[in-house]
C-alpha positions in Angstrom: 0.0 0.0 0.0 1.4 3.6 -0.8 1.0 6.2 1.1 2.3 9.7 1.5 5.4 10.6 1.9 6.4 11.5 5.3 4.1 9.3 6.9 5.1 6.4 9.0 3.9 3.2 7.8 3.4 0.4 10.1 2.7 -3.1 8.2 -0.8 -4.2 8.3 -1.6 -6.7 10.5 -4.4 -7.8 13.1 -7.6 -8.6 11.8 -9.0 -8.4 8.3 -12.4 -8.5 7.0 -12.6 -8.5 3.0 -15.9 -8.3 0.8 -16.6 -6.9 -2.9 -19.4 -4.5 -2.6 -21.5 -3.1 -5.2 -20.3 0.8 -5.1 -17.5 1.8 -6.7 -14.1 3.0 -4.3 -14.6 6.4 -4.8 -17.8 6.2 -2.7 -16.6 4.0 -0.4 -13.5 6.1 0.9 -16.1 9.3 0.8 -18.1 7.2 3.3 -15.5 6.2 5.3 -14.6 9.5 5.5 -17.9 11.2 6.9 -17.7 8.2 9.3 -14.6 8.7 10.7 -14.9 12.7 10.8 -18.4 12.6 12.3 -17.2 9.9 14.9 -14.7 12.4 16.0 -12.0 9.8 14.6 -8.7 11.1 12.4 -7.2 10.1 9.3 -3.9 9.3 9.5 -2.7 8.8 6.1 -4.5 8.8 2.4 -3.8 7.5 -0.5 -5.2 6.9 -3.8 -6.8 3.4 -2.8 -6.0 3.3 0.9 -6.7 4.7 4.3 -5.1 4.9 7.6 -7.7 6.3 10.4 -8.0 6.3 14.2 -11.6 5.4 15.4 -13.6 4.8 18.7 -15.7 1.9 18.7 -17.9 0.7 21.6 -15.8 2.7 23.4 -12.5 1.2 22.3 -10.0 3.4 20.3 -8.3 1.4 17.3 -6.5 2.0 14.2 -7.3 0.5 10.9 -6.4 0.4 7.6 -9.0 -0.1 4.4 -7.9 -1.3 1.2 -10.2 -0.5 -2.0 -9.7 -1.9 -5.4 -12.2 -1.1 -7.9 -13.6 -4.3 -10.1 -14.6 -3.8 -13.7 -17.1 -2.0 -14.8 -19.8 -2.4 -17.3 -17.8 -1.8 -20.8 -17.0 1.5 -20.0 -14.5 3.1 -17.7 -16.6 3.2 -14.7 -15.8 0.9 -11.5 -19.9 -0.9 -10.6 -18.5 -2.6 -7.7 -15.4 -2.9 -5.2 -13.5 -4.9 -3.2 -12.9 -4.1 -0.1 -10.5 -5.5 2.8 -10.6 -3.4 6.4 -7.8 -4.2 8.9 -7.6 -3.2 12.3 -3.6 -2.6 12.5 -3.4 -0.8 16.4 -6.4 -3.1 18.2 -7.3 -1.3 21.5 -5.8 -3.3 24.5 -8.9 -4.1 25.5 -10.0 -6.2 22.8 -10.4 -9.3 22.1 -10.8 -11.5 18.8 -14.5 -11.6 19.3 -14.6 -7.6 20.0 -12.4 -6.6 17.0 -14.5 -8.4 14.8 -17.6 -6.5 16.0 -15.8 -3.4 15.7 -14.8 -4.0 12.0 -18.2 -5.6 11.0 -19.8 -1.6 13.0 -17.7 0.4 10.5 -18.9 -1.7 7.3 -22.4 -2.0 7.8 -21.9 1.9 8.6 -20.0 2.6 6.0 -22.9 0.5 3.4 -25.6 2.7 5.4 -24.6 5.7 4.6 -24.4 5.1 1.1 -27.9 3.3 0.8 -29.2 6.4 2.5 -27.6 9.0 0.1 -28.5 7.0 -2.9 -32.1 6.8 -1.8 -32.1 10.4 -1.0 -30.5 11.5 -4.2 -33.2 8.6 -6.4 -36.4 10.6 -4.7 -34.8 14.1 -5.8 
């Protein structure tokens, strides 16, 4: 993963939870961005098809690390779906297996919500 320079890398490890979902990157990092900014979490490091962010959790502060590669699209340049894979690289101390698991599986079913709900709001406009 690239990222930045200037910005200490450390390698990804910890859990990982990887799924394709039907959105393309773009709109998956802008999610994971209001997420993590209205959470009152911090991104630590961007780059094209990566993130590094700090994030509570049921109370537990944690660093992760998404990866996001865009699948093919339709015939045209456009990405229709994703693939995703979300580490947790820093696990709070406090965690178990069982609790970073949770914690990933909060911030993809949030990260999915969000963009349900904005498509739905932008398909009544």
């Amino acid at each position: 993963m690239a990222f930045p320079q200037g910005k200490a890398v450390v390698p990804m490890s910890g859990p990982v939870m990887t799924g394709k979902y039907p959105y393309g990157a773009w709109l998956i990092r802008a999610a994971i961005c209001d997420l993590v900014d209205e959470e009152g979490g911090e991104i630590e490091a961007a780059g094209r098809d990566d993130l590094r962010f700090l994030l509570t959790v049921f109370g537990n502060r944690s660093a992760f690390e998404v990866s996001l590669v865009d699948l093919p699209g339709s015939g045209d340049d456009t990405a229709d779906a994703c693939e995703v894979s979300l580490t947790m690289c820093r696990p709070a101390a406090s965690l178990g297996e069982a609790g970073s698991r949770r914690a990933m599986h909060y911030i993809l079913d949030s990260v999915v919500q969000r963009i349900e709900n904005e498509l739905r709001l932008h398909a009544g406009s």
